[in-house]
N, C-alpha and C positions, 0 to 999 in steps of 0.2 A: 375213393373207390379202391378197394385194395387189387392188387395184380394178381390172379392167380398161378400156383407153383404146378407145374407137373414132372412128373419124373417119364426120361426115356425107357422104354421096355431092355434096349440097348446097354440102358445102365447095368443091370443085373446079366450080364453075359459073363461068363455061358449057361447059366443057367436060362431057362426060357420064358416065355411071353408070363404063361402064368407066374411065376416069383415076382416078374413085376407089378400084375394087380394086387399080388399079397403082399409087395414088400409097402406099397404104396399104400395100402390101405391100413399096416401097421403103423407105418409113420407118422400120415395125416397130409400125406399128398392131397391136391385137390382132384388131383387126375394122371390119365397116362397122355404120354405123345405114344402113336404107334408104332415104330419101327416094321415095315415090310421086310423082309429079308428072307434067307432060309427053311428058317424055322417054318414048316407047313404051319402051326399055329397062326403064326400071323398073317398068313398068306388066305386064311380062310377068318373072311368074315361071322358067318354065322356064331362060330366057336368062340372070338373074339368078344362079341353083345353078350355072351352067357356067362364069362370071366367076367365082363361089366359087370353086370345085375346080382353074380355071387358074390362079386368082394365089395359092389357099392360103390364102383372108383369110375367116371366116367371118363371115355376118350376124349381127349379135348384137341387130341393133332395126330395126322397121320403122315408120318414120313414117308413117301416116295420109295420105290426100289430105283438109287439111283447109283447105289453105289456098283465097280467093277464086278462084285460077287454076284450082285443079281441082276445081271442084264437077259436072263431068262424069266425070273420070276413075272408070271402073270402076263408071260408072253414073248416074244423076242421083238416084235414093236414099241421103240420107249415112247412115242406117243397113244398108243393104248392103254402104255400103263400109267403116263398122266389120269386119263380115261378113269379108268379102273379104280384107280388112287382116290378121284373127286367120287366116285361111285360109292367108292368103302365110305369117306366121311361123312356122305349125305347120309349114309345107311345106319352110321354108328353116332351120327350128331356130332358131330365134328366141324368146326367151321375155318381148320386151316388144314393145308397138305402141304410141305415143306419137299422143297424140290433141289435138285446139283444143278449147276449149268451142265450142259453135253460134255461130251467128250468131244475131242479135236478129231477122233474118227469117224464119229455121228454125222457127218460132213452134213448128209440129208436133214435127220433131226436136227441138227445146231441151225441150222437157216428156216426152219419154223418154231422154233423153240419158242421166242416171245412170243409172237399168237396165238401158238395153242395156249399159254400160259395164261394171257390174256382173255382168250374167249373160254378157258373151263372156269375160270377168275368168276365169269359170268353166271355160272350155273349152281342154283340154289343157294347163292351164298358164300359159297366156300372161297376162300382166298389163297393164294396159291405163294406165297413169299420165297423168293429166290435167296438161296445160303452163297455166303460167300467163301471161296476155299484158299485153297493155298498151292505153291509148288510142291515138285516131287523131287526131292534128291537122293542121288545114289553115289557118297564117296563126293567128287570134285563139281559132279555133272546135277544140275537140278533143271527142270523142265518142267513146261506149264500145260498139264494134262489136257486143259479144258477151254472149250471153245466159246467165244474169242479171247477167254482168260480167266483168271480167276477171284475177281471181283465185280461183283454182280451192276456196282453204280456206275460205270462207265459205259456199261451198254443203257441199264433204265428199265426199272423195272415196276409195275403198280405195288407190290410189297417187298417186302425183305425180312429173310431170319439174318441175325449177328450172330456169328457162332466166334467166342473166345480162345478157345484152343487153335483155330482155323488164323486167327488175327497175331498169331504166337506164332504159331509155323510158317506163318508167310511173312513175319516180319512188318506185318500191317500197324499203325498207328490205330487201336481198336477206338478212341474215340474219334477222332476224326472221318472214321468210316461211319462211326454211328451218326456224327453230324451230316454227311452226304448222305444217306438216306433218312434222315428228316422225318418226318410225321408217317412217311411208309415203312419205317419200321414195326413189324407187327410181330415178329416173334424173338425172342431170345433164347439161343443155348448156351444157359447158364454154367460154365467149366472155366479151365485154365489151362496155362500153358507154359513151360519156361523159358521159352523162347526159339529153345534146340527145334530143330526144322524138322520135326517130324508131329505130328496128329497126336499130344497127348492125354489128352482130356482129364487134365485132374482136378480135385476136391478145388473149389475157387475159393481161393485165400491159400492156395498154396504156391503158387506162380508167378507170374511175374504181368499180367496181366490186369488193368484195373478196375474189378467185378465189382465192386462193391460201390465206384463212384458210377458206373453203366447203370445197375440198380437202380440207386438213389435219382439218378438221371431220369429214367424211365418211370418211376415210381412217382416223379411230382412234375412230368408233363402229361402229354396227352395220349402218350402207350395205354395208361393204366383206364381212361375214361374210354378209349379206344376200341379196349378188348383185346388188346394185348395181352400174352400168353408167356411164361418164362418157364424152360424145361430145363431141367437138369439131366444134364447129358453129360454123364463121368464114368470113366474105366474101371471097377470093380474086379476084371478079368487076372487079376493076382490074388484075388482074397480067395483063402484056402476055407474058408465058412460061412454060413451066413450071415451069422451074428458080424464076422469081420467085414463083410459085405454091408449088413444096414447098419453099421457104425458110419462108415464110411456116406452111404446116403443121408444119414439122419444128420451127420454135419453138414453136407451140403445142402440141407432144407433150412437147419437152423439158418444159417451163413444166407442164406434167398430169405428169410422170412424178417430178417435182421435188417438187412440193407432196403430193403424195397417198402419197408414202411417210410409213408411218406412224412415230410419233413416241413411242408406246407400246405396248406388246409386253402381250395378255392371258396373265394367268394364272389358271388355274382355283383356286379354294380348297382347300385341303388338307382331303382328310378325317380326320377322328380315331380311329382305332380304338376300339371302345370298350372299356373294362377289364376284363379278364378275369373272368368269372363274374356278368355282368349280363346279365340278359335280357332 
């Protein structure tokens, strides 16, 4: 079963929600992840199903407003906007919503954080995979935003996104995280990173990160029979055109379409008839 590829709406920043149905639908994405954020575009479902159906590119994941820019979007409770989040994907057929841990401020939020996580997990389907982040540094001083840290296996969670540029900036061993979350791995942001401690999310294969053996990983265990989901999630925000823009995606599709075929073919066990006249 092959893995399906999707591209971030994120990707195509700053241009908006719409360039990513159309960049994806040029390419031959299978779909978009959806990025909640600023953009009223994406903040408004209805409009979102109509970019669906006109470019033929379904939603396949909706990313959370969890980042620090949108702690207003869809409300100033970020358990609403879990809420809200499992609402857009059950509305848009979406069957993941990719989430941050809290912040260290969220004191409230972070001490229900797994539950709610857990019990929207519950609702229609939708799964709710926790990303794993990284520290924040400024010059000497780096600091771990997020409560109680920023890797998601140490607290336990029913799924998980791998984010590669996140396993770069925090100096994470990206396979060995992959191996600690195990068969609840269910989503991949497929990027890179060179290691510098900062969030850079580029073209995978250009980093220092190792995409292509995660891929291949995923692609011939049980991600792919799963329903696993791989997004490409890369910074484009210096490309001065579009054309320089979907160069830049269309190698990041090749590079997922490359790697993720798989390499071993299952076969079920033969059963043995049993011998005539035993019961």
């Amino acid at each position: 079963m092959s893995v399906p590829v999707a591209l971030s709406t994120a990707s195509v920043y700053p241009e908006g929600v719409e360039a990513g149905f159309a960049i994806a639908a040029e390419l031959g994405y299978d779909g978009v992840e959806l990025m909640v954020w600023t953009d009223p575009v994406s903040q408004d479902v209805r409009a979102v199903d109509r970019l669906s159906h006109r470019y033929g590119v379904p939603v396949l994941a909706i990313h959370a407003p969890c980042l620090a820019v949108t702690q207003r979007v869809w409300g100033a409770d970020p358990v609403e906007r879990i809420r809200r989040s499992v609402d857009a994907a059950d509305k848009l057929g979406a069957r993941t919503v990719v989430m941050h841990p809290p912040f260290r401020w969220q004191r409230r939020y972070a001490s229900a954080f797994a539950d709610e996580v857990a019990r929207a997990g519950e609702y229609q389907g939708v799964a709710l995979p926790v990303e794993n982040m990284f520290p924040v540094t400024r010059g000497a001083i780096s600091t771990v935003p997020y409560a109680p840290g920023y890797d998601p296996t140490e607290v336990g969670h029913r799924n998980y996104t791998l984010d590669l540029s996140h396993t770069a900036a925090a100096g994470s061993d990206a396979l060995a995280m992959m191996r600690r979350m195990g068969d609840r791995l269910t989503h991949l942001h497929l990027t890179d990173g060179s290691g510098r401690p900062k969030d850079e999310h580029l073209v995978p294969g250009r980093g220092t990160q190792p995409c292509a053996e995660v891929c291949q990983t995923l692609a011939d265990g049980v991600f792919a029979g799963a329903g696993g989901v791989v997004v490409l999630e890369v910074s484009t925000r210096r490309c001065r055109t579009r054309l320089e823009r979907t160069g830049l995606l269309a190698e990041s599709l090749l590079f997922a379409r490359l790697h993720l075929a798989p390499t071993a073919t299952y076969r079920p066990t033969p059963q043995v008839p049993e011998p005539a006249g035993r019961s």
